[in-house]
N, C-alpha and C positions, 0 to 999 in steps of 0.2 A: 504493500500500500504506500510506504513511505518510498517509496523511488519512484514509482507512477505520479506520485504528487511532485516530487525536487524534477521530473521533466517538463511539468509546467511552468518551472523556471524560469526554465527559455525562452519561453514566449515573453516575461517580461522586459529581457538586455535584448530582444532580438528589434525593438524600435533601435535602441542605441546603434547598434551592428548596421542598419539597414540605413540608418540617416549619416553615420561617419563614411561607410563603405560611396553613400550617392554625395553627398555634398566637401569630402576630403579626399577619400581614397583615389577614385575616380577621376576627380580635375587634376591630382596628381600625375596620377600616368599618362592620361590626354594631353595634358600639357609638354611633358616627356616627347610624346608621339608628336604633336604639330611642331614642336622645336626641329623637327628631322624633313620639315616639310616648307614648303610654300602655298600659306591659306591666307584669301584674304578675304573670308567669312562668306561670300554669296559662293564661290566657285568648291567644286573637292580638294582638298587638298593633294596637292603635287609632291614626290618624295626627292627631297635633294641630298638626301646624309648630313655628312657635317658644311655643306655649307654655310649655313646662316651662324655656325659657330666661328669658324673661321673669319666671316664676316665683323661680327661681334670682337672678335680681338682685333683684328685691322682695322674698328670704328672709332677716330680719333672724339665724334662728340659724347659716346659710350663712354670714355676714360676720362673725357673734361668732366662728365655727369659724375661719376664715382671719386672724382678729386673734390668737385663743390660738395659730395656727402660726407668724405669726410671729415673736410673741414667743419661745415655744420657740426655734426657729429660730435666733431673731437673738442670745439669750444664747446657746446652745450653739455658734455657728460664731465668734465671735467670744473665746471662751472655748479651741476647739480649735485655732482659728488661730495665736490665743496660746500659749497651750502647744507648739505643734508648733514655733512659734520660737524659742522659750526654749531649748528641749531641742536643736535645731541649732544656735544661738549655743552652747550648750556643749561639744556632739559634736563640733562641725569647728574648733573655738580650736584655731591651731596653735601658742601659746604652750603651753598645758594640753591634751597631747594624751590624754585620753579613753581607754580600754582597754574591749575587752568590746563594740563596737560592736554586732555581730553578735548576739548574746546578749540586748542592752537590743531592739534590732530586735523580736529576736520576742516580747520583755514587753510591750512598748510596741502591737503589731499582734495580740496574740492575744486580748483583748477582743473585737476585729472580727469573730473566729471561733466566739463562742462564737454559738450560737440565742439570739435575742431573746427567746425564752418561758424560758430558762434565766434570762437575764439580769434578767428581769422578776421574776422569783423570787426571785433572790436577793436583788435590791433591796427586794421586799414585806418579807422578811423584816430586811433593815439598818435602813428605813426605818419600823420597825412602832413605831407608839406607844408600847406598852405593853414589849415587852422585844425592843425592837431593840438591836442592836449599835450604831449611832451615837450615841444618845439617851443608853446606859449608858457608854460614852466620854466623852463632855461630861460626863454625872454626874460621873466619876472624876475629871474633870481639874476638878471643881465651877466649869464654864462656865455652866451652870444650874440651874434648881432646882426644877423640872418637865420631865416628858416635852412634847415637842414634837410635835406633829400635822403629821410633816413631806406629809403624803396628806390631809390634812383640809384645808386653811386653800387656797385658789385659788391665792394667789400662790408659797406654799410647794412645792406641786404642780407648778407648773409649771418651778419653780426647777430641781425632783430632774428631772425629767423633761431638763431642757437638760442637768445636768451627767452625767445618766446618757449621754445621746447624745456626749456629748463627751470620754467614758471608752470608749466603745463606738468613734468615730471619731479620734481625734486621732493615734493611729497611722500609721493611713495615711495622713494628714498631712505627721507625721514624715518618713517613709519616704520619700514623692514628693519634700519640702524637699529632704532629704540627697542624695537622689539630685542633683538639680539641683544642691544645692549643690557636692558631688563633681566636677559636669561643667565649674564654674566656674574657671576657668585660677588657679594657687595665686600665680604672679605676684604676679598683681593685688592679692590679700589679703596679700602677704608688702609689699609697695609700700605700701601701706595701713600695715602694723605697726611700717613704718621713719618714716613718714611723724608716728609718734605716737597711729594712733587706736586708741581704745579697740572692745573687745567692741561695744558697743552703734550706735556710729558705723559701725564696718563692715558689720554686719549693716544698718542702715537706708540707706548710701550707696552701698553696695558690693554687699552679696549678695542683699538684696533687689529691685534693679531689675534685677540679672542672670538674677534667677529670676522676674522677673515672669510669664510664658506658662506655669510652673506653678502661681501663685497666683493666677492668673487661672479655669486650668483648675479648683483647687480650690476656688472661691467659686462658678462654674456647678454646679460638680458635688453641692456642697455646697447650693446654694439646690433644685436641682431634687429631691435626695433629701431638704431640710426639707419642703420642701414636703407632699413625701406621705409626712409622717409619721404612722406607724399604729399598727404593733406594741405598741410601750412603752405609748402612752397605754391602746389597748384593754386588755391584760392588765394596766396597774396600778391603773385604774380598777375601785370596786366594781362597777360597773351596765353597764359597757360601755358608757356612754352619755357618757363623759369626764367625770365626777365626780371633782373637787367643784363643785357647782355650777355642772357644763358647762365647769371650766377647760382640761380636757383633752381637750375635746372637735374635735378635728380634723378638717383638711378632709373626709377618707378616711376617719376612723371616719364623720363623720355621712354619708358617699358608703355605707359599707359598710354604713351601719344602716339607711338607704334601702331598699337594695336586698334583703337577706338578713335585717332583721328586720321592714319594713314592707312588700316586695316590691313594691317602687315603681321597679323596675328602667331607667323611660325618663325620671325625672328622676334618679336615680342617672347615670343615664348624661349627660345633659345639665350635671350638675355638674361629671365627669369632663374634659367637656370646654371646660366655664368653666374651671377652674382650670391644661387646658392651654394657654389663648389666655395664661391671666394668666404664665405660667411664662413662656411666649417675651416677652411684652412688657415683662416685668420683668428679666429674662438679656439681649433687645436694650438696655436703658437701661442697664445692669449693662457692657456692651460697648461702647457706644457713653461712656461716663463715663470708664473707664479706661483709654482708648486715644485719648481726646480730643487729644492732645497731635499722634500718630502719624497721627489721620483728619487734622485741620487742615493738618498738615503734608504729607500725599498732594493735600489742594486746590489749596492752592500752588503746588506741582507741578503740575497739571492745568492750572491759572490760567496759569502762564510757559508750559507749552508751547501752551498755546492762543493766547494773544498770539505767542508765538516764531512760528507757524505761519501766522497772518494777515501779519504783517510780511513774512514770506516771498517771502507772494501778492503783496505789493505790491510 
């Protein structure tokens, strides 16, 4: 009776299995398959092999796309990182204990919930040359003495664009930090305070190497969602095309203009999945860097027991 009953099991994961398998599994390998091809949505798709891959490494505006993501990228995670540390060095000081934790929480995380088309909005309008809110601030504080082209100028563009991602993410930063931090025995930091070290000492000798496996998880997490960054650029860009002057033009806008404005859907797709080879190879080096201490030290170990184990034999 009880096994006739645990096969109606199945019937209740088999939504789960039936909706990953059509709406993941599926666009995965399809995608795989039109990368090998030339579709450009009304006609069958034509099979060319690795052409459109080959194409894609020889695509000088591909590699200008994947340099302006970086850079984004690279000022905005390094900017959110910062900040999300700052603000835990403050939060968890058990000298200066903080009030309102819970409350700063949800200021600090609800950025991350607003729609990026909201977001992008309201930024066109902070960041507007002409009578924006930032531009008339600086006036008042007479920090300048012209409007500033913070959307005009390439490098300016890309600037807004990092610190908006880092207004948008730094939260949940925060959040994953404190939790870690939280989980860290108070001992240790209270040993620390007797000991004479300052905020800043504990935080770098203390709480950061005890939270390493979350700040490790938030630099993956964080390169594989720079990476495909889309939203902001497309919507604060005039042309959709990452303007100014192609500064914001990323990997995934130029993937998405491919496809949906040039309907070039099998190097779209072949881009797709250049830039997922690049994402693992860049995350394995990213892995294999900050845990270099930890892998070395597991060889070692392999090393002694493998000698330990010949000796044995003899």
């Amino acid at each position: 009776m009880e096994k006739k009953l645990s096969k109606y099991g199945y019937l209740y994961i088999l939504p789960f299995f039936v909706i990953f398998i059509v709406f993941s599994l599926y666009p995965i390998f399809h995608t795989l398959y039109l990368s090998f091809t030339k579709y450009s949505g009304f006609t069958d798709p034509v099979w060319v092999g690795f052409d459109n891959y080959l194409l894609v490494l020889e695509d000088k505006i591909f590699w200008e796309a994947f340099l302006n993501t970086i850079r984004i990228w690279g000022v905005n995670i390094v900017l959110q990182i910062a900040l999300a540390l700052v603000l835990v060095m403050i939060f968890s000081d058990l000298k200066y204990k903080v009030k309102g934790l819970k409350i700063f929480r949800i200021i600090f995380y609800l950025p991350n919930l607003i729609a990026a088309t909201s977001v992008a909005l309201i930024f066109l309008k902070l960041l507007n040359q002409d009578y924006g809110v930032i531009n008339k601030f600086l006036f008042d504080l007479n920090l300048i003495t012209e409007s500033i082209g913070w959307l005009k100028s390439s490098f300016l563009a890309q600037l807004s664009v990092s610190n908006i991602q880092t207004w948008m993410w730094f939260g949940n930063s925060f959040i994953l930090f404190m939790a870690a931090v939280h989980a860290v025995n108070k001992e240790v930091i209270e040993a620390s305070l007797i000991d004479g070290a300052g905020r800043f000492k504990i935080l770098l000798h203390v709480k950061l190497p005890l939270i390493k496996p979350i700040l490790i998880y938030v630099g993956i997490t964080g390169l594989i969602g720079g990476l495909q960054l889309f939203d902001i650029p497309l919507l604060i860009s005039e042309d959709g095309l990452g303007s100014p002057d192609g500064a914001l033009n990323t990997v995934i806008l130029y993937l998405f203009n491919h496809a949906f404005r040039y309907h070039n859907f099998g190097y779209a797709a072949a881009i797709a999945y250049v830039l997922f080879v690049i994402i693992v190879i860049i995350s394995g080096v990213f892995l294999l860097t900050v845990n270099r201490a930890e892998i070395k030290e597991n060889l070692k170990k392999k090393r002694i027991r493998k000698m330990g184990a010949k000796l044995n034999e003899h």
